[in-house]
C-alpha positions in Angstrom: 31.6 43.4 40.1 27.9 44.1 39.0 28.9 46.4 36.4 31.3 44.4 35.2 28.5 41.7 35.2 26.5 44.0 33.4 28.8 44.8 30.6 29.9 41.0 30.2 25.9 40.5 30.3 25.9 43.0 27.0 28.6 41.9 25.2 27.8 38.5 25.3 24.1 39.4 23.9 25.1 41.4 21.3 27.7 38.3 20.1 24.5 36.2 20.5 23.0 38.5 17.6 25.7 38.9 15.4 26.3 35.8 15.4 22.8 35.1 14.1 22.5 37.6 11.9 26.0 36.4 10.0 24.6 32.4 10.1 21.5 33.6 8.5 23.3 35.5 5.5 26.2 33.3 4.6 25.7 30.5 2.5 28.3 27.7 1.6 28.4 26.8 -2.4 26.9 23.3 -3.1 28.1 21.2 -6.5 25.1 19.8 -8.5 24.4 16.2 -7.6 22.3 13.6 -9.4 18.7 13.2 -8.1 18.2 11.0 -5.2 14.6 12.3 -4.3 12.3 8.9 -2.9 10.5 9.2 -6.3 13.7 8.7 -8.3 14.9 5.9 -5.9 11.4 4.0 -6.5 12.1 4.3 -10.0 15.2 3.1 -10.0 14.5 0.0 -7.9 11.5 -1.2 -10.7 12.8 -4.7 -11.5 13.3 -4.6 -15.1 11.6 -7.3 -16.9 13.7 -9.6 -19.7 12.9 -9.4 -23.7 12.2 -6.5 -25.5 10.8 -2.9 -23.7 7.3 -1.4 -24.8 7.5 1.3 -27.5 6.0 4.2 -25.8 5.8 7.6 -26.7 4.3 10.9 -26.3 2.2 13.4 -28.6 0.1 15.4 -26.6 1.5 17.1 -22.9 -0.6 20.0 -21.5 -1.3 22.2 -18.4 -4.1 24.0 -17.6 -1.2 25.6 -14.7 -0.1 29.1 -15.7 3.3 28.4 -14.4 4.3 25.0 -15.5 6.3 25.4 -18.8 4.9 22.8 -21.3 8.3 21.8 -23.3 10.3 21.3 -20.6 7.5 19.3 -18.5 7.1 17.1 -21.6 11.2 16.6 -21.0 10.8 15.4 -17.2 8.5 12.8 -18.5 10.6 11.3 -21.4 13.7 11.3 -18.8 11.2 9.8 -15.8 10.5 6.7 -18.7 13.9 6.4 -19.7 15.0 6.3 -16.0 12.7 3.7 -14.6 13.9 1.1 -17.6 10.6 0.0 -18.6 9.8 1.8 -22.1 11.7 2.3 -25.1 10.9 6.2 -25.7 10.0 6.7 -29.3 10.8 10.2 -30.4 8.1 11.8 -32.1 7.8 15.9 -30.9 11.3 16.6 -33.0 11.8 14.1 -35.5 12.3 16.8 -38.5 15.2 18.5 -36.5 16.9 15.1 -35.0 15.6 11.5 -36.4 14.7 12.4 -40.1 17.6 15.1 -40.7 19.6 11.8 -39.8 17.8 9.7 -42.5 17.9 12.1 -45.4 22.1 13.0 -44.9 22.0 9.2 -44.5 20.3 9.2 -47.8 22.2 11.4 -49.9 25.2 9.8 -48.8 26.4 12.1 -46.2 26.9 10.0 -43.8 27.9 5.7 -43.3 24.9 3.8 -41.6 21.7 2.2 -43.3 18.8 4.6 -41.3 17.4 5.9 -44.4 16.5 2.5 -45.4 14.9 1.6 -42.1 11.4 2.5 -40.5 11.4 4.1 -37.3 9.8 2.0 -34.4 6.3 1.7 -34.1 4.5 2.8 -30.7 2.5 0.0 -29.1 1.3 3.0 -26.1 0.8 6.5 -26.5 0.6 8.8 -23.0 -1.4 12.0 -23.1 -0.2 13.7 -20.1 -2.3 16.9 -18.4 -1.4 18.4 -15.9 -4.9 19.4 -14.3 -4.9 21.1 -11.2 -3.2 23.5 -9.0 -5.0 24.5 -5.8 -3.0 27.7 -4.2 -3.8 28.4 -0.7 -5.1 25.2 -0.1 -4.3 25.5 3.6 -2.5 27.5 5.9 -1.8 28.0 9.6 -0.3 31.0 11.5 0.7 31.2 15.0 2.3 34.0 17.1 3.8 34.0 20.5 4.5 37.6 22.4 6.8 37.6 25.7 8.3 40.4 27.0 8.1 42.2 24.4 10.2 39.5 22.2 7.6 38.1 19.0 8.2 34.9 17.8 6.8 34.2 14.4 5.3 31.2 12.7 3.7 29.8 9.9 2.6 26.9 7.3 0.9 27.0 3.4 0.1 23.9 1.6 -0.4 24.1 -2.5 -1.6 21.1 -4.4 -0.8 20.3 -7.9 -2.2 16.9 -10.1 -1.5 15.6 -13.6 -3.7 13.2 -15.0 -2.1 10.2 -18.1 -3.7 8.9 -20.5 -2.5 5.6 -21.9 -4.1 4.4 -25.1 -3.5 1.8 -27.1 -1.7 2.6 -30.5 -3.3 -0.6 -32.3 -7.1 0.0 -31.4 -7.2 3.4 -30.5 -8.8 2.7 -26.7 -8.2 4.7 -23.8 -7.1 1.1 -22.3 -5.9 3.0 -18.8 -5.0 5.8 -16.6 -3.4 7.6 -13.7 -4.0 10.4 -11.6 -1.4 11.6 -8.9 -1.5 14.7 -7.1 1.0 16.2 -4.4 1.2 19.2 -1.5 3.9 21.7 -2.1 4.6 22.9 1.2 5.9 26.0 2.1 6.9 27.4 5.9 8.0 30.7 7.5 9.5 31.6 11.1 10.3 34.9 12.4 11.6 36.6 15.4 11.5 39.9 16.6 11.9 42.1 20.0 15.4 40.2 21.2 16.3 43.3 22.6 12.9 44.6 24.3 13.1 41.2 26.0 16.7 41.8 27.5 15.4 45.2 28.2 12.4 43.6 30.2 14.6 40.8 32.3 17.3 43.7 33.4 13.8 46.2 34.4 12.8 43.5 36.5 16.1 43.8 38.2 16.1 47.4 38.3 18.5 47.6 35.5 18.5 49.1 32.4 20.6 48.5 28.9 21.8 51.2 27.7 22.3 50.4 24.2 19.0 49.0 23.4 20.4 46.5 21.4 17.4 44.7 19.3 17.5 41.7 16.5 15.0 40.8 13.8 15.4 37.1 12.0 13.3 35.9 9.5 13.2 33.1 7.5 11.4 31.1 4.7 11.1 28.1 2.8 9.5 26.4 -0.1 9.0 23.6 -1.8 9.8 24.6 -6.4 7.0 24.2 -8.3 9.0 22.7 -10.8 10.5 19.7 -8.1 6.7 19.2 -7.0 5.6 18.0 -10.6 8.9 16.2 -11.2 7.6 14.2 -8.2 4.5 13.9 -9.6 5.7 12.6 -13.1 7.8 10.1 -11.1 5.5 8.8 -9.0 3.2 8.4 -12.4 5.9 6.6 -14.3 6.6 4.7 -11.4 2.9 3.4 -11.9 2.4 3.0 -15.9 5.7 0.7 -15.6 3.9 -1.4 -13.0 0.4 -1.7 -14.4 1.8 -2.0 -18.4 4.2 -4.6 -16.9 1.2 -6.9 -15.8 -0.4 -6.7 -18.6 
């Protein structure tokens, strides 16, 4: 009986760890969904005001971040102002290869339409958009347990990245405003180790041994995109141009 015990004792740990090591490499597919982060929900509960929408548009986007890619930063922005339904976006970055291509087909009388004879919409606000900081390694915690033999892992980094905007009045010229938001990316990591030198250490205490010294390492990670972390900052920015231009 105690060696059958013993060998139901062994099989069952080393289903235990197969079974862990299989959860921790498969992965189910997952379809693209639309964006339901809490900044895109604020956004999309702004009450939209009646009349007419607030030219807006953008001619300067920058980062003094290494890993931020300008162009398509610039793109989260124009789709955060469209998205919260406060601004009409004036295009302004790619007018010769979009707007005014448009215009002179229009002109030559390539095309039906009256665009060439039309102006384009003046801006009434103009956002210059930095994104200013990015603090790496602005904290971090590590903590390790050790029983038995068996090591269990942990541990927590926080990043912080800001963008500063601009908004300036397209009449006068004046800096009339601005907004600062910044935001942790957070990133954690667990680990364990020494599954098997524990086992090992329960049956010694019994004045057993397991003879196939079974062992199991699991480690994990996660973290938060740079990319998602200033999308949420852009949000959260738009989220408060629409309210403060709204009051005005």
């Amino acid at each position: 009986m105690r060696s059958g015990a013993r060998r139901a004792s062994i099989a069952a740990f080393v289903v235990l760890a197969l079974f862990l090591v299989l959860v921790g490499t498969c992965f189910a597919e997952e379809d693209a969904v639309v964006d339901t982060s809490n900044t895109s929900q604020r956004l999309k509960g702004l009450k939209r005001k009646p009349g007419p929408k607030p030219v807006v548009t953008i001619y300067e986007f920058r980062s003094a971040v290494p890993e931020i890619q300008v162009k398509a930063a610039q793109e989260m922005f124009v789709t955060a102002l469209i998205k919260s339904g406060a601004f009409a976006v004036a295009e302004r970055q790619r007018l010769n290869e979009g707007v005014m291509r448009e215009k002179q087909l229009n002109a030559a009388g390539q095309t039906t339409g009256t665009s060439a004879s039309r102006k384009l919409a003046g801006a009434s606000y103009i956002f210059e958009v930095v994104v200013s900081e990015a603090n790496a390694g602005e904290s971090q915690t590590e903590g390790r347990l050790s029983i038995g033999g068996m090591d269990l892992g942990g541990g927590s980094a926080k990043d912080g990245i800001g963008m500063d905007v601009r908004i300036v009045d397209a009449e006068s010229g004046l800096v009339i405003d601005a907004v600062n938001v910044r935001k942790k990316i957070e990133a954690t990591n667990t680990g364990v180790s020494g599954v098997g030198q524990l086992a090992q250490s329960i049956f010694a205490l019994r004045g057993k041994s397991v003879p196939l010294n079974p062992d199991l390492n699991v480690k994990s990670s996660r973290k938060e995109g740079v990319d998602k972390a200033l999308r949420s900052c852009i949000e959260a920015a738009v989220y408060e141009l629409a309210k403060r231009i709204g009051e005005d």
